[in-house]
C-alpha positions in Angstrom: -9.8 -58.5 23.5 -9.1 -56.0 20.7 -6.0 -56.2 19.0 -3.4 -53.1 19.8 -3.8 -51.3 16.8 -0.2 -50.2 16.9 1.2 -53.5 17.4 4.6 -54.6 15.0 3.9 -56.5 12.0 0.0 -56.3 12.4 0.1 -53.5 8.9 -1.4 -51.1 11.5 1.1 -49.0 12.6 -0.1 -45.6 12.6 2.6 -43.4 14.1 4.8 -42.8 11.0 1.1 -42.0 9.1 0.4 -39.4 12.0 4.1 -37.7 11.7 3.3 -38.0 7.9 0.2 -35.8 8.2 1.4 -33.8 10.8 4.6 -32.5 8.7 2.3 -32.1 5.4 0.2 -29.6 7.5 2.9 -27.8 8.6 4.6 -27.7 5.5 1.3 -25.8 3.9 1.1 -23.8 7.0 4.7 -22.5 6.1 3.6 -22.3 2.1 0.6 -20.3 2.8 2.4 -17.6 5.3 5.1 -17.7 3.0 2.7 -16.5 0.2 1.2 -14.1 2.7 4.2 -12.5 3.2 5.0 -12.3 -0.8 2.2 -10.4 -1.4 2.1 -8.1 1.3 5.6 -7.0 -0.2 4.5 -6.9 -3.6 1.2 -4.9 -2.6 3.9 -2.4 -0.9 6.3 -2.6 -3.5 2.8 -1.8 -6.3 1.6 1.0 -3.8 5.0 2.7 -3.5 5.7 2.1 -7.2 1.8 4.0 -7.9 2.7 6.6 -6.0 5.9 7.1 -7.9 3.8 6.8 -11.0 1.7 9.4 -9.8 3.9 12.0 -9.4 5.8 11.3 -12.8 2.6 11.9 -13.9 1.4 15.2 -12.0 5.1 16.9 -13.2 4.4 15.7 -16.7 1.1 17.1 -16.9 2.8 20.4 -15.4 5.2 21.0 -17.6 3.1 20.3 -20.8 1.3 23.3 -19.0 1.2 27.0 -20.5 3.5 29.2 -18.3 1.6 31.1 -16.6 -0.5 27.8 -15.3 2.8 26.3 -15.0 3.7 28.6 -12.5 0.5 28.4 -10.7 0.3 24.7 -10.1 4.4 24.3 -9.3 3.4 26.5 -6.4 0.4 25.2 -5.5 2.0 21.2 -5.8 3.7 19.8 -2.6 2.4 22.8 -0.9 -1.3 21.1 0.0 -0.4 17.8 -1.2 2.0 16.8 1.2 1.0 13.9 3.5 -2.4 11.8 4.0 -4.6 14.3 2.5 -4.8 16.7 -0.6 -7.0 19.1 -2.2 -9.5 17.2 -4.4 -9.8 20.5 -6.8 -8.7 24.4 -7.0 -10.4 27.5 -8.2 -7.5 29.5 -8.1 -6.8 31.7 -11.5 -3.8 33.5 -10.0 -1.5 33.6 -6.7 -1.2 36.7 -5.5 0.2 37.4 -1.9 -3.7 38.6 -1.0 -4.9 35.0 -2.5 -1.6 33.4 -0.4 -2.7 34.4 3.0 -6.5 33.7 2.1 -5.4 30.1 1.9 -3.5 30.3 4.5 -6.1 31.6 6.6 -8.6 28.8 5.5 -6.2 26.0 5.6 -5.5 27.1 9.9 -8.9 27.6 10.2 -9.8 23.7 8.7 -6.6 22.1 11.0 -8.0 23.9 14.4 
């Protein structure tokens, strides 16, 4: 007959080796969501401080303008940048009300 390998005083006892083990894993299960969860805030905290960046940037680049451009891309910014998805480029060399309703006309025309 085999010995009971869990037996007192036979040096085999494996139950305080097992909760051992079993509290290590879950102690890097804990660490490694924990760490999960630290940089999914910093990646929001980098995105939302970018996009804050970004616009510093845009009304920087504005204002160095010369007036007249000045004017032109204040009205043109937050107009058709607003939201999920902005003009990539503009060929615009002056807004007048004819030029206001053509892009008015072909920004309905794209949503539709």
């Amino acid at each position: 007959m085999l010995p009971d390998p869990g037996a007192p005083g036979d040096g085999l006892d494996v139950q305080p080796r097992v909760a051992d083990l079993t509290g290590e894993l879950e102690r890097r299960v804990e660490q490694r969501e924990h760490a999960k969860e630290l940089k999914t805030a910093a990646r929001r905290a980098s995105q939302a401080d970018k996009a804050v960046q970004a616009e510093q940037d845009v009304l920087a680049k504005i204002s160095e303008m010369a007036p007249a451009d000045r004017v032109l891309a204040e009205r043109v910014h937050g107009n058709l940048d607003d939201g999920t998805m902005w003009a990539a480029g503009f060929a615009l060399t002056e807004v007048t009300p004819a030029a206001e309703k053509r892009i008015a006309a072909l920004v309905t025309q794209a949503v539709q």
